[in-house]
C-alpha positions in Angstrom: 102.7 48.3 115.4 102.1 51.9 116.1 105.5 54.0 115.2 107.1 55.8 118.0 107.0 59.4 118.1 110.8 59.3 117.0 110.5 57.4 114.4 106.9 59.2 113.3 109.0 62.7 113.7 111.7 61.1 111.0 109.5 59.8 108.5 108.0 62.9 108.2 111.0 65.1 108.2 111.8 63.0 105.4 108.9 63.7 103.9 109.8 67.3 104.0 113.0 67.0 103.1 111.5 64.8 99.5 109.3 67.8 99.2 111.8 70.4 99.3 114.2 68.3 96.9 110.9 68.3 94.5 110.5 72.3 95.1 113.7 73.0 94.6 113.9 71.5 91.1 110.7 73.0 90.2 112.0 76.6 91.1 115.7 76.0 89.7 113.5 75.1 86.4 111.3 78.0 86.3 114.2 80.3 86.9 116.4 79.3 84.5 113.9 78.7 81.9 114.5 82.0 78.9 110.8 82.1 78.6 110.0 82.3 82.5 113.3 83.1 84.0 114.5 86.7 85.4 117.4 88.5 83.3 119.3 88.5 86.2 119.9 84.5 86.9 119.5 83.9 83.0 122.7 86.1 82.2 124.5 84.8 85.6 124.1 81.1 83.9 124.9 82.4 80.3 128.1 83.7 82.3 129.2 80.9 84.8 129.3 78.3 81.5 126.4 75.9 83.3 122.6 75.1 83.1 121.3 74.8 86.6 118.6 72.8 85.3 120.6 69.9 84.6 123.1 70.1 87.6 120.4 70.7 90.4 118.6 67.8 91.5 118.4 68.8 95.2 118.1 71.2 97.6 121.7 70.1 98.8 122.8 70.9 95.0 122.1 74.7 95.3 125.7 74.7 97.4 127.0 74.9 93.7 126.3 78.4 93.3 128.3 79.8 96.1 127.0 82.5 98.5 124.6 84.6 97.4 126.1 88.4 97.4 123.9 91.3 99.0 125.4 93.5 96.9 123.8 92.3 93.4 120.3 93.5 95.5 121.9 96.7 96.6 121.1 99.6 93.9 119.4 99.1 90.2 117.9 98.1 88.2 115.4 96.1 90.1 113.6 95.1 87.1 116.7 92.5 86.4 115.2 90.2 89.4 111.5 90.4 88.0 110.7 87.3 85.8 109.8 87.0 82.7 106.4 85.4 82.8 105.5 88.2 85.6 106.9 91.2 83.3 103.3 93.0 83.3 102.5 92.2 86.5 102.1 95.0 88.9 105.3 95.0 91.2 106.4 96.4 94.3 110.1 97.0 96.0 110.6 96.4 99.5 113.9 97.7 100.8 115.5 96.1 103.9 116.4 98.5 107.0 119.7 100.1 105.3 121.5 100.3 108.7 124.5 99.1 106.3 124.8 101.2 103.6 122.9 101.1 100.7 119.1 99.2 101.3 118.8 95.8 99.5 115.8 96.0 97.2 113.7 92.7 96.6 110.6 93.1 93.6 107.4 91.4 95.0 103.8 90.7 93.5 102.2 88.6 95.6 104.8 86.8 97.8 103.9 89.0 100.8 100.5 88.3 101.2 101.3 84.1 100.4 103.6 84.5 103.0 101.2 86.0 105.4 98.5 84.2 104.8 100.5 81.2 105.7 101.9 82.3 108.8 97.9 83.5 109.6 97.1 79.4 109.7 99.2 79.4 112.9 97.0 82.1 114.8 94.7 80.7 117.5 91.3 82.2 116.6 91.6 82.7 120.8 94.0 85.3 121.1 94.1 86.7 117.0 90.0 87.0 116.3 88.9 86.7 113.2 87.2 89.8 112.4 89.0 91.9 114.9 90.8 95.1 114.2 94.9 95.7 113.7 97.1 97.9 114.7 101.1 98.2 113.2 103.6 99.9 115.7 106.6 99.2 113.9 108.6 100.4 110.4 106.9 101.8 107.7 107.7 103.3 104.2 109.1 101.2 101.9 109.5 98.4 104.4 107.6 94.9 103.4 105.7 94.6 106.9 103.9 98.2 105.7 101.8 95.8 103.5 102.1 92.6 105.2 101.0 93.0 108.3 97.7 94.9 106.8 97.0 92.3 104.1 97.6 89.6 107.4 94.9 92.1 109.3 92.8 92.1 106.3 93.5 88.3 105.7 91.4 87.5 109.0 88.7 90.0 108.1 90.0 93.0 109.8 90.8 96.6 109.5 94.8 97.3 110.4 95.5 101.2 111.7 99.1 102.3 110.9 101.2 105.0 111.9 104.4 106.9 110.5 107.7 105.5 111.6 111.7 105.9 109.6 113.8 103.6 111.8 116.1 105.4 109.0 115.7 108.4 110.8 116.4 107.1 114.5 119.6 105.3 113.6 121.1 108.5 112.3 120.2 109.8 115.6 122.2 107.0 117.3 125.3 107.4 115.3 125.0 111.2 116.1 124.6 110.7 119.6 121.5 112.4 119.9 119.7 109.7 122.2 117.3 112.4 123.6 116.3 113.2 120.8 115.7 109.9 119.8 113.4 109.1 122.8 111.3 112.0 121.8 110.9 110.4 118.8 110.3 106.7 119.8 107.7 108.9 122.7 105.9 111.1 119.0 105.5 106.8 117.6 104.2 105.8 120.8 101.8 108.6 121.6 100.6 107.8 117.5 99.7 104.1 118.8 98.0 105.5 121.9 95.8 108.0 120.0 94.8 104.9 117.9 94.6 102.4 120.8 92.1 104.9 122.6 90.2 106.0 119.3 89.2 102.5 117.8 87.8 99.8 120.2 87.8 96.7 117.7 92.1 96.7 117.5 92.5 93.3 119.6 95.7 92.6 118.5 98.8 94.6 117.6 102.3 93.9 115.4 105.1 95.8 117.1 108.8 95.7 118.0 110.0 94.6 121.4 111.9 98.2 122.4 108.4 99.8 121.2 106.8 97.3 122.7 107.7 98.1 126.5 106.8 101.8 125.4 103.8 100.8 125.1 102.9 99.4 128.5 104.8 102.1 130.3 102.1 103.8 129.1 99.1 101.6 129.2 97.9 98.3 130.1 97.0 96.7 126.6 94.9 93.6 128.5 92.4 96.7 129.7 92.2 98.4 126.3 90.7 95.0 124.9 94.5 93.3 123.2 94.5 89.6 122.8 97.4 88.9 121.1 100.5 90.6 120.2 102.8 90.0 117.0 106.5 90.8 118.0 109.7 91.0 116.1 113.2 92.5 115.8 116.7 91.7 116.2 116.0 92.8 120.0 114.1 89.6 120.4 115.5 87.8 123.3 114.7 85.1 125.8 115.2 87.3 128.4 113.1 89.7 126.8 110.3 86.9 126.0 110.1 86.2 129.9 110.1 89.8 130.3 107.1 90.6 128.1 105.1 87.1 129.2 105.1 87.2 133.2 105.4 91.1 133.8 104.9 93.2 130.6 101.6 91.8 129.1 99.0 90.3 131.6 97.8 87.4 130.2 98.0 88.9 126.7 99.5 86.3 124.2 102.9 87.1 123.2 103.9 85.6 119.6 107.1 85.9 118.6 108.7 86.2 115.1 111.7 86.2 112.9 111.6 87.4 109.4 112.7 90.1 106.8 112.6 91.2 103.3 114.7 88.7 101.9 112.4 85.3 103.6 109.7 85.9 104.5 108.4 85.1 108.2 109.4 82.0 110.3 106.9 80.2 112.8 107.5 80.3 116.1 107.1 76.9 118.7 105.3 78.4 121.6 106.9 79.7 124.4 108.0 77.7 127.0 109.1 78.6 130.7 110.7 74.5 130.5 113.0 75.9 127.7 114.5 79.0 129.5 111.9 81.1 127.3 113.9 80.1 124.1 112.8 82.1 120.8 112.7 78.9 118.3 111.8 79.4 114.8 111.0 77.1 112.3 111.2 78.5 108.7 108.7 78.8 105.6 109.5 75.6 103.8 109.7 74.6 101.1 109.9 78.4 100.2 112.7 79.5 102.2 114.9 77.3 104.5 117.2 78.4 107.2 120.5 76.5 107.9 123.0 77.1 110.7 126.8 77.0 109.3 130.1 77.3 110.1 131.5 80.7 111.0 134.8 80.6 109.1 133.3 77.3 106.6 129.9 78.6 105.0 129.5 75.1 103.3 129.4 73.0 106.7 126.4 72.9 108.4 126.8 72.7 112.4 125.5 69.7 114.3 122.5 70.5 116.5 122.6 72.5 119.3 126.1 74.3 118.5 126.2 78.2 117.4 126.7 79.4 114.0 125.9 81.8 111.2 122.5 81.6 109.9 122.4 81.0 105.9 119.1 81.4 104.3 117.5 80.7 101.0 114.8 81.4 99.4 112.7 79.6 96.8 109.6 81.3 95.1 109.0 81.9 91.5 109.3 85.4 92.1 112.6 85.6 94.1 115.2 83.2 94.1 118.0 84.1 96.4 120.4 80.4 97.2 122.7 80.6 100.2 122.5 84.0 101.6 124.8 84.6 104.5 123.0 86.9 107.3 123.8 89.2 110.0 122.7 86.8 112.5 123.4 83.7 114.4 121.9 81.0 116.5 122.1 77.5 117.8 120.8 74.9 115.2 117.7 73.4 116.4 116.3 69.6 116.0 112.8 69.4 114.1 109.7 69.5 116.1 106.5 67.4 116.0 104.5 70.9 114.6 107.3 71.7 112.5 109.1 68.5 111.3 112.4 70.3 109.7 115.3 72.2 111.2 114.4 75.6 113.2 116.6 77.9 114.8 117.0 78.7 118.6 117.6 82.4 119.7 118.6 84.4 116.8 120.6 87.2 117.2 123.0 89.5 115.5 125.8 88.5 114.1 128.7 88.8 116.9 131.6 89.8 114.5 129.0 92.9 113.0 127.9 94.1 116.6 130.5 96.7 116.4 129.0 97.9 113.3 125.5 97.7 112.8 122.9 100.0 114.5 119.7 98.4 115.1 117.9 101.0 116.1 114.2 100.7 117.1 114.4 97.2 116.5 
């Protein structure tokens, strides 16, 4: 008897759900291991009194470290979070926007390009060409998508162009007021992009933000210039931007949306759909990072599906282990998919409680 698609969609998710039990224990081991291990988690155990690699069995058994604190990420040294058995390994810091004080620093060897190269599997060769040319219209500096989105470019056998932009730079032009001045400086980052666009006649396909985005076709119809496919993400991401950017904006162009950051890595998106209101609904990297949707005053309780809460994310690579971070977003929890057979997340936005706060920027 052939399995209905419910039932095919459950067997699989618990499939998933065996494999990131298995991944979990593998990570928790290496960790936690004084020969492999990163000073950082080995003196947190030596100081909490218990061996994670005897208590953690499960991905549901990381809930006994508590929330993860930003602030053990925020300041030196970094080399506390690299681990042992990569201790002569070339490493790089990524640093997250800073729009909150000090940036969060994560250490990174190769988890970028894994991460990339992963999310390139869900590029149609239709609208992202293998061979064709990049171009990076968003954050640069010591941002992580400065290398990503040219090892993704270079992944597929291209070339990516960048460009200078400090989103550092135009949030302390919002807090100052000085919002003419910041659209002369989002117009200097657009009129970069355009100099490119014009110059080099291979970029097909383009990373950017949505605000820089609609810049950009102010200016210039990206179908003409030769643009299949554009990479999009931000906080600003919205459904209403999504409809926005696929029936008026882009022309036929496909529009891929994204949600990712230092800390993760980058979720998949399911296509976009006019059926689902244009709903932005990620799925995340498992088994090395995993997105849950929980409680706004009870971290620990996860919400049922559908219903709005904080998003809580962990991450599980041998390079960076970061359990039960609590984020500056939130979202409706989202049932698995037949692509993506684990939870996802539907519209993520920021974090209601922070909006008062937190100054996004060009994002």
């Amino acid at each position: 008897m052939t399995p209905t698609l419910d039932t095919d969609l459950e067997l699989r998710a618990n499939q998933v759900k065996e494999r990131l039990d298995a991944w979990t224990r593998e990570i928790v081991q290496w960790h936690f291991d004084p020969n492999s291990g990163c000073p950082f988690w080995l003196n947190w155990a030596a100081e909490a009194g218990w061996d994670p690699r005897k208590e953690v069995h499960s991905y549901a058994d990381l809930d006994k470290f508590g929330n993860f604190q930003d602030e053990w990420l925020r300041g030196g040294p970094v080399r506390r979070w690299v681990p042992k058995a990569y201790a002569n390994s070339p490493i790089s810091t990524f640093e997250t926007g800073g729009s909150t004080g000090v940036p969060k620093s994560r250490i990174s060897i190769n988890d970028f390009r894994i991460d990339y190269e992963l999310f390139s599997e869900t590029l149609t060769e239709e609208h992202f060409p293998k061979g064709a040319d990049w171009i990076s219209i968003g954050p640069t500096g010591p941002r992580r998508l400065r290398l990503a989105v040219e090892h993704l470019a270079q992944h597929r056998g291209g070339i990516c162009f960048m460009l200078d932009l400090d989103p550092r730079w135009v949030i302390k032009l919002i807090k100052w007021g000085e919002m003419a001045m910041m659209e002369r400086y989002k117009a200097h980052v657009i009129d970069q992009a355009l100099t490119l666009l014009k110059a080099h006649p291979n970029i097909q396909c383009i990373f950017t933000t949505p605000k820089l985005l609609e810049a950009l076709c102010e200016k210039v119809s990206l179908k003409k210039l030769g643009i299949k496919g554009i990479f999009c993400g931000g906080t600003e991401m919205t459904p209403q931007f999504c409809r926005f950017a696929v029936e008026e904006l882009l022309d036929g162009v496909y529009f891929a949306p994204t949600y990712g950051n230092t800390l993760m890595g980058l979720a998949v998106h399911k296509p976009l759909s006019a059926d689902d209101g244009y709903a932005i609904i990620y799925y995340p990297p498992t088994p090395r990072a995993m997105i849950e949707v929980v409680d706004f005053d009870d971290s620990t309780k996860v919400v049922e599906y559908g219903q709005t809460g904080r998003v809580r994310l962990t991450t599980l690579t041998k390079e960076f282990f970061m359990p039960r971070f609590l984020e500056r977003d939130e979202c409706e929890r989202e049932r698995p998919h037949q692509m993506y057979p684990w939870d996802g997340v539907r519209n993520v936005r920021p974090f209601s409680r922070f909006s008062s706060s937190v100054v996004e920027g060009v994002y």
